[in-house]
N, CA, C and O atoms as a GROMACS GRO file, in nm:
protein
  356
    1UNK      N    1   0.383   2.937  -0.656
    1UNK     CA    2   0.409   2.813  -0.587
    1UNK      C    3   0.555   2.815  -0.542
    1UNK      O    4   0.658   2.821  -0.609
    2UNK      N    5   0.535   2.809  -0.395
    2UNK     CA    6   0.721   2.776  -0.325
    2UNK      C    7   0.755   2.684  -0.377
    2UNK      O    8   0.702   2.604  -0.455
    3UNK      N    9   0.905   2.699  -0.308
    3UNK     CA   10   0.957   2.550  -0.296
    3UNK      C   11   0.899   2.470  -0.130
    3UNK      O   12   0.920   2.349  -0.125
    4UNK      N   13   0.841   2.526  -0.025
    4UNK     CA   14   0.754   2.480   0.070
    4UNK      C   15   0.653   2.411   0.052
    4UNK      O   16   0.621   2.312   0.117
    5UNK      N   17   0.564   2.482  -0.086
    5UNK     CA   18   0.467   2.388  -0.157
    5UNK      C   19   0.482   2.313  -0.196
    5UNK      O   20   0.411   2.221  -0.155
    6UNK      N   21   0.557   2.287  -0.281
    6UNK     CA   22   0.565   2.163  -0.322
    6UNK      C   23   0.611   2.054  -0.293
    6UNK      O   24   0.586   1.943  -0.340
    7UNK      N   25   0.723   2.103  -0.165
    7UNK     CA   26   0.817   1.990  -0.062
    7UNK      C   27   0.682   1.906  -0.025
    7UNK      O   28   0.648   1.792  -0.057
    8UNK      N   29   0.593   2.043   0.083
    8UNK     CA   30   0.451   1.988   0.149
    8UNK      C   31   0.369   1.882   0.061
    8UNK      O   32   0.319   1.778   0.105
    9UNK      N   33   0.365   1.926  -0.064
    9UNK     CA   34   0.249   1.828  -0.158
    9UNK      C   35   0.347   1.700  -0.188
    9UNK      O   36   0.288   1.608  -0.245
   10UNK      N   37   0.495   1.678  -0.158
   10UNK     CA   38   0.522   1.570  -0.212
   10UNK      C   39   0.549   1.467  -0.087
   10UNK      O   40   0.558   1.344  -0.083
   11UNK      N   41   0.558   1.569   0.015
   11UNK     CA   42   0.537   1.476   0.198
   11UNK      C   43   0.414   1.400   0.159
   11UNK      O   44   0.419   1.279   0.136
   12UNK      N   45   0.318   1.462   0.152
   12UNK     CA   46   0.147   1.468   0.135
   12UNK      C   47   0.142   1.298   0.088
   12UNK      O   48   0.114   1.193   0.146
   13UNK      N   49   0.181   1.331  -0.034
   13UNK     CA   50   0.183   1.206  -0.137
   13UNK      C   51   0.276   1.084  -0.050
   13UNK      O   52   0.233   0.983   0.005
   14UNK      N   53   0.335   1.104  -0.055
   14UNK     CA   54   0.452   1.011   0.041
   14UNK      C   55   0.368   0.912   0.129
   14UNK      O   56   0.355   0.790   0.121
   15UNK      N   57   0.308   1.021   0.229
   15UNK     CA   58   0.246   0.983   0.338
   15UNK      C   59   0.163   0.883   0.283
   15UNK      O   60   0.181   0.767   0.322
   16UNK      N   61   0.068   0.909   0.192
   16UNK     CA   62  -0.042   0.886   0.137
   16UNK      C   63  -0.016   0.759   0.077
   16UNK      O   64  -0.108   0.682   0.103
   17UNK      N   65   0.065   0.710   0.014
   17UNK     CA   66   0.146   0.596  -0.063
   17UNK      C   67   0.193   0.519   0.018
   17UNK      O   68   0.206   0.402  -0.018
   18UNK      N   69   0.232   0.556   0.146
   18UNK     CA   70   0.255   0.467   0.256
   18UNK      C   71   0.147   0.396   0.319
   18UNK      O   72   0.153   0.273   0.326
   19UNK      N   73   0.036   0.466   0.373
   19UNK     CA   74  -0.045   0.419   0.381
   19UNK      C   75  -0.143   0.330   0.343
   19UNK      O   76  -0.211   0.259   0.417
   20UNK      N   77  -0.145   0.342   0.201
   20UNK     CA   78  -0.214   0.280   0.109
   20UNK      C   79  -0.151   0.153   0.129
   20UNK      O   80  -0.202   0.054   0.181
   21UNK      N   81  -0.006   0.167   0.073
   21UNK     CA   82   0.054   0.021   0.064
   21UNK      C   83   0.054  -0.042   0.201
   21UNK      O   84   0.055  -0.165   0.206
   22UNK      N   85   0.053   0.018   0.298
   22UNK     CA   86   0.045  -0.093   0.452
   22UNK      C   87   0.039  -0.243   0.469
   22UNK      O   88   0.115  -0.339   0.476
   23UNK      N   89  -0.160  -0.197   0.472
   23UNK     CA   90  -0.205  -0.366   0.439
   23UNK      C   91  -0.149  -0.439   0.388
   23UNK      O   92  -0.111  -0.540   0.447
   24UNK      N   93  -0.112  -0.412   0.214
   24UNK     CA   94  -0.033  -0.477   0.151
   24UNK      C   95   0.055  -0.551   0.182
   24UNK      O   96   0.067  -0.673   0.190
   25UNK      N   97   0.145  -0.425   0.209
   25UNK     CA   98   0.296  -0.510   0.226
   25UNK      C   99   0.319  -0.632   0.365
   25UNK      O  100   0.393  -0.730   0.374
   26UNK      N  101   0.197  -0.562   0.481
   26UNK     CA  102   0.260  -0.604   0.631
   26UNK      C  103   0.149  -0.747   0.587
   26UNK      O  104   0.151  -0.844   0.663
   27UNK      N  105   0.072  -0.750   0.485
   27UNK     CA  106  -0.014  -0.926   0.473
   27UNK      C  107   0.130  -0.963   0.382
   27UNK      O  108   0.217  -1.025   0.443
   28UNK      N  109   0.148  -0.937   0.282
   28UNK     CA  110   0.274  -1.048   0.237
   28UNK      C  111   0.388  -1.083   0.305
   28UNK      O  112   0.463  -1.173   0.269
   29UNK      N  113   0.405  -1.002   0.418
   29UNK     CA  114   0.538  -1.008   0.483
   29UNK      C  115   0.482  -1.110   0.571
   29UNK      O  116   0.551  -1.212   0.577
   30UNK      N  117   0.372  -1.110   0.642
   30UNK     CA  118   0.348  -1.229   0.770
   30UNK      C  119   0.270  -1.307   0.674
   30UNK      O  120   0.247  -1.418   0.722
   31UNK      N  121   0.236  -1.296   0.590
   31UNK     CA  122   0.234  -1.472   0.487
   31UNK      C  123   0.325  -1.525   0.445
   31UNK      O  124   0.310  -1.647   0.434
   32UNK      N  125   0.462  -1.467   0.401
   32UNK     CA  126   0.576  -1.486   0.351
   32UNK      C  127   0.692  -1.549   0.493
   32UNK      O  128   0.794  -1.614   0.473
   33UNK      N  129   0.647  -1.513   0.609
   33UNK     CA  130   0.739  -1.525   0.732
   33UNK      C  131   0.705  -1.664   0.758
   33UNK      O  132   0.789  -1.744   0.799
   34UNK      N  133   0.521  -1.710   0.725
   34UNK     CA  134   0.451  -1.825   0.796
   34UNK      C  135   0.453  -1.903   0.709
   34UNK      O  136   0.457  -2.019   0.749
   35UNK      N  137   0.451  -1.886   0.555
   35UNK     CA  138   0.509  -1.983   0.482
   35UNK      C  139   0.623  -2.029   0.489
   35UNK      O  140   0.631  -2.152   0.497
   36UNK      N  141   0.722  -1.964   0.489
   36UNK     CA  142   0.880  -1.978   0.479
   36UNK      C  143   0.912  -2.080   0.639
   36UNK      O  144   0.995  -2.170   0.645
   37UNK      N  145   0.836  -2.042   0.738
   37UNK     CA  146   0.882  -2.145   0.829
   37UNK      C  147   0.818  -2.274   0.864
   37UNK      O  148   0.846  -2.351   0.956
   38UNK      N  149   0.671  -2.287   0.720
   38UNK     CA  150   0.602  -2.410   0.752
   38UNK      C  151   0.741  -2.526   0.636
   38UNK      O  152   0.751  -2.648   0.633
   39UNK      N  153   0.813  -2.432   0.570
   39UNK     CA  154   0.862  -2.494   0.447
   39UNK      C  155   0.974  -2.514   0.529
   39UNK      O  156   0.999  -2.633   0.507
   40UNK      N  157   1.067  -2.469   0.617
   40UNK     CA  158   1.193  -2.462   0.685
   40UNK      C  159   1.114  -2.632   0.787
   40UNK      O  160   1.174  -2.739   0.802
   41UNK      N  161   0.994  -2.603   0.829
   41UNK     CA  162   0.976  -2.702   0.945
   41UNK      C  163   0.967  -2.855   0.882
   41UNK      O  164   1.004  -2.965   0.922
   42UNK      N  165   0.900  -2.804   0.761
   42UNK     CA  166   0.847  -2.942   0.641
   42UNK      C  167   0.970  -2.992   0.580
   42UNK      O  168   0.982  -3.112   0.555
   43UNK      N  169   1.073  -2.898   0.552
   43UNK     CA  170   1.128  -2.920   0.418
   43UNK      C  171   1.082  -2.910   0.330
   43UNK      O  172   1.161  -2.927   0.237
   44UNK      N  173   0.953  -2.884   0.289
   44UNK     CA  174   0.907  -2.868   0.154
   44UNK      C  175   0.968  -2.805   0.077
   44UNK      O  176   0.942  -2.705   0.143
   45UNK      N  177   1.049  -2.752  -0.033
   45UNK     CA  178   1.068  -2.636  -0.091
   45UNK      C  179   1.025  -2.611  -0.241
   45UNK      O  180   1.100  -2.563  -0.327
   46UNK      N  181   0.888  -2.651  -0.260
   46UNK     CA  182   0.783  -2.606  -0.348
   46UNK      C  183   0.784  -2.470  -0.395
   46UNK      O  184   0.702  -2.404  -0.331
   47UNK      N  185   0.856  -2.390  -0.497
   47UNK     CA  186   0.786  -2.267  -0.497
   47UNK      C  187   0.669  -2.189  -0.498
   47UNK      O  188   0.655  -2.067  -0.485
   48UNK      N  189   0.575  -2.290  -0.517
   48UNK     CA  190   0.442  -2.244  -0.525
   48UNK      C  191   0.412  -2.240  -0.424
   48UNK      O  192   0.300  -2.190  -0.421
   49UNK      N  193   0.450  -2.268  -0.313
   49UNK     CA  194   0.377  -2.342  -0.182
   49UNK      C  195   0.422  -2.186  -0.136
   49UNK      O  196   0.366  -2.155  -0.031
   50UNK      N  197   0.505  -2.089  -0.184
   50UNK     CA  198   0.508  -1.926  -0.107
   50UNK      C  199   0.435  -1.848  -0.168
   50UNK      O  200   0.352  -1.780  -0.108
   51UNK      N  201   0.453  -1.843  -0.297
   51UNK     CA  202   0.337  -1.762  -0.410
   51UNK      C  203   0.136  -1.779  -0.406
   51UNK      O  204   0.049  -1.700  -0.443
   52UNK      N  205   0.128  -1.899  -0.353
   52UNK     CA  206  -0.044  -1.948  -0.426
   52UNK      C  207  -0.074  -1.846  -0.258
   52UNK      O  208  -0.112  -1.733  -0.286
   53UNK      N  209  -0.065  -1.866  -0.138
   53UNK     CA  210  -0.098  -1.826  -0.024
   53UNK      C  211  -0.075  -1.680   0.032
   53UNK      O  212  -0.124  -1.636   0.137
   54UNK      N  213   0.031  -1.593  -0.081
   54UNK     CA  214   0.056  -1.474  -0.066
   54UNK      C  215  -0.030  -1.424  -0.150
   54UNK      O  216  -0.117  -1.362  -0.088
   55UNK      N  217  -0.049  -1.423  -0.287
   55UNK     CA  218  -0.132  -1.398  -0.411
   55UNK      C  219  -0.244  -1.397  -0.321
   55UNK      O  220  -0.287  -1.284  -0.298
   56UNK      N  221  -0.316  -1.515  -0.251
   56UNK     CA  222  -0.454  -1.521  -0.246
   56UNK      C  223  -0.455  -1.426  -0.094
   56UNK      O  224  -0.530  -1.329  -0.091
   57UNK      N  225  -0.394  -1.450  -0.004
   57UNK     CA  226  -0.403  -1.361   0.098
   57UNK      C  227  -0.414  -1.166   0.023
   57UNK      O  228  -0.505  -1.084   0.036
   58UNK      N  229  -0.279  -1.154  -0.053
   58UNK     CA  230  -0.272  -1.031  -0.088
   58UNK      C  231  -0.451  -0.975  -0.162
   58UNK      O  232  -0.500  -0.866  -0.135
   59UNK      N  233  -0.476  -1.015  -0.197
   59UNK     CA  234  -0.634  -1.029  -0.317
   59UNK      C  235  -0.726  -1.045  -0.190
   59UNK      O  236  -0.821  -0.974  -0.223
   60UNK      N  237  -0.744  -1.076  -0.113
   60UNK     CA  238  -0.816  -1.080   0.006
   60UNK      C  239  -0.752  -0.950   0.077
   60UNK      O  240  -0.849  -0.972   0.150
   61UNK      N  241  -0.722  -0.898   0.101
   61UNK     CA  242  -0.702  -0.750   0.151
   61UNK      C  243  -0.707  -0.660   0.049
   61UNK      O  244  -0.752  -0.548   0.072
   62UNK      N  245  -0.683  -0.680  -0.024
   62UNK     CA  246  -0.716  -0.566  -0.155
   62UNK      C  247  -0.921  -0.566  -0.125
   62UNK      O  248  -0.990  -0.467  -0.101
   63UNK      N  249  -0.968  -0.715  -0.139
   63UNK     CA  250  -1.096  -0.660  -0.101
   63UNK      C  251  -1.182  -0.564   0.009
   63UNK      O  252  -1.282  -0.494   0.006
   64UNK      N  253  -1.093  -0.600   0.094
   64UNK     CA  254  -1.144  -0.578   0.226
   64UNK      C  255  -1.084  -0.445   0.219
   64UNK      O  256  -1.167  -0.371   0.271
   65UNK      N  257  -0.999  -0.386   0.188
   65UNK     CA  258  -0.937  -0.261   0.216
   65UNK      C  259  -0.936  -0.153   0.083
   65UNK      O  260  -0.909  -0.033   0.078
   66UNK      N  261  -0.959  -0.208   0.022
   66UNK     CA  262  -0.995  -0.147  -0.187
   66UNK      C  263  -1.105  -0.026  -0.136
   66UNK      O  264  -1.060   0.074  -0.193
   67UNK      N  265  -1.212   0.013  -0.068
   67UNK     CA  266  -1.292   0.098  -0.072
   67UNK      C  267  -1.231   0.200   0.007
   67UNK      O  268  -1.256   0.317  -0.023
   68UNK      N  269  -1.138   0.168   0.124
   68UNK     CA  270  -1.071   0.291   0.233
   68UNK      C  271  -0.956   0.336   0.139
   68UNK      O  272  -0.917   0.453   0.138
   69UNK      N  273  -0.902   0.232   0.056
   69UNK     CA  274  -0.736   0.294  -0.008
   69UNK      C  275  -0.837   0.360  -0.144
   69UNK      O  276  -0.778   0.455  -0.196
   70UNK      N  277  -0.943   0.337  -0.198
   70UNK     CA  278  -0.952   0.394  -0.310
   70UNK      C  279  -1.015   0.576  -0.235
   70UNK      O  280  -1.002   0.680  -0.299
   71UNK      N  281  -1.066   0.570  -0.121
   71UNK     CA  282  -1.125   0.701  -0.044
   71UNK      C  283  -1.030   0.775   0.019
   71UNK      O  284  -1.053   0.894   0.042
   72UNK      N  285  -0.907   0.716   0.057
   72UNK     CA  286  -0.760   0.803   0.094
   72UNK      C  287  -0.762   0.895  -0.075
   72UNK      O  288  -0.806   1.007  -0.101
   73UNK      N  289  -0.712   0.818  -0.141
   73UNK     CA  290  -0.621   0.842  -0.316
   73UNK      C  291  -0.708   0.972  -0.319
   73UNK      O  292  -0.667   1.085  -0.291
   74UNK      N  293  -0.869   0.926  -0.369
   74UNK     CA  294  -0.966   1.025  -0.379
   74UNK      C  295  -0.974   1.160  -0.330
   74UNK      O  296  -0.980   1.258  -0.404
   75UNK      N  297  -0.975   1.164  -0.182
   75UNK     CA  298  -0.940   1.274  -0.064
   75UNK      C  299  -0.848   1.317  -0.079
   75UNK      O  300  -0.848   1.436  -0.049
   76UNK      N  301  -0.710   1.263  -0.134
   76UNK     CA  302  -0.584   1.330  -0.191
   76UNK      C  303  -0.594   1.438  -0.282
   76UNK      O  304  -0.557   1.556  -0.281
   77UNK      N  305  -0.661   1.354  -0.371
   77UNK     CA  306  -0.626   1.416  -0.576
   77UNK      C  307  -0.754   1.509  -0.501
   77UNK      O  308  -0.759   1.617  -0.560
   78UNK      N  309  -0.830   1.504  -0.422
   78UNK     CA  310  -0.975   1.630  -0.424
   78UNK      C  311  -0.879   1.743  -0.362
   78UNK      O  312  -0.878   1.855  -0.413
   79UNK      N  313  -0.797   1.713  -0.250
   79UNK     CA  314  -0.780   1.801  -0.180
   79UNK      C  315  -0.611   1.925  -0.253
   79UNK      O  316  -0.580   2.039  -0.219
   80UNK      N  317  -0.544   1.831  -0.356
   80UNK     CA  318  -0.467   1.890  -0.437
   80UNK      C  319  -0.477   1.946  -0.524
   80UNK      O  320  -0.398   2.031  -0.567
   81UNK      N  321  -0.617   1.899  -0.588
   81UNK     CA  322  -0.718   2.000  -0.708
   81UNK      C  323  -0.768   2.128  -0.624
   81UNK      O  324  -0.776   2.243  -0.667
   82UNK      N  325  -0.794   2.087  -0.512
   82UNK     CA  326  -0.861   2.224  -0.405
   82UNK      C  327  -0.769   2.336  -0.410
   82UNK      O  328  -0.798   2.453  -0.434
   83UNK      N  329  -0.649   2.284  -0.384
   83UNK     CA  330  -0.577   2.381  -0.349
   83UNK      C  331  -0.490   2.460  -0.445
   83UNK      O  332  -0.418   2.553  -0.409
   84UNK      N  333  -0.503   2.413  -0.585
   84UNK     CA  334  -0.432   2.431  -0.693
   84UNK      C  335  -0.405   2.584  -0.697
   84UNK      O  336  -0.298   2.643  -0.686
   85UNK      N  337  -0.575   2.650  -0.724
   85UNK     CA  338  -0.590   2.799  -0.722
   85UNK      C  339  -0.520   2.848  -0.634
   85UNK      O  340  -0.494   2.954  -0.692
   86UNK      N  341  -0.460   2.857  -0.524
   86UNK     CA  342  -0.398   2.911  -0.420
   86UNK      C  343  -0.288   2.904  -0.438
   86UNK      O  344  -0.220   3.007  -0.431
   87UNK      N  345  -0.223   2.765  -0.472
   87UNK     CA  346  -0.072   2.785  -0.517
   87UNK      C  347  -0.019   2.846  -0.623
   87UNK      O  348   0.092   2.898  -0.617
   88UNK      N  349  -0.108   2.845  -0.752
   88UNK     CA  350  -0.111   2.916  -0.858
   88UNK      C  351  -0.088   3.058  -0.838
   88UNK      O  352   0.015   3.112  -0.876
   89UNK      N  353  -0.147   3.096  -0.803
   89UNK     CA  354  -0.186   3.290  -0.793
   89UNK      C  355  -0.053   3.326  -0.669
   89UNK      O  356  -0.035   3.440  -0.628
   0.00000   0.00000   0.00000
């Protein structure tokens, strides 16, 4: 095993971790942008009123997207077990 290999397998992962987190992050960020300016427009400044609508948005994409991010991870760890023998020898 290079040091090419393993740079490559830790891009790999990188990539892979990025992706995954996407959904994630880009739903809390535009729930967090649309809360924050219903609270700037209201005055409200409830802390809950940013948390209950991010939580439940975030948990609503975890559903909807939980079977493609758990089939990326999967396709990863298959395709790094695949290749183990090759880097080994």
């Amino acid at each position: 095993m290079t040091e090419s290999d393993v740079m490559q397998i830790i891009t790999d992962a990188l990539v892979v971790a990025a992706r995954i987190s996407a959904p994630i992050l880009l739903t809390s960020i535009v729930v967090g942008v649309v809360v924050g300016l219903f609270q700037s427009v209201t005055q409200i400044q409830e802390p809950t009123l940013s948390f209950v609508p991010k939580f439940t948005a975030v948990g609503f994409v975890i559903v909807i997207f939980g079977p493609w991010m758990m089939q990326e991870m999967t396709s990863f760890t298959a395709n790094l077990i695949g290749q183990l023998p090759e880097m080994v020898s």
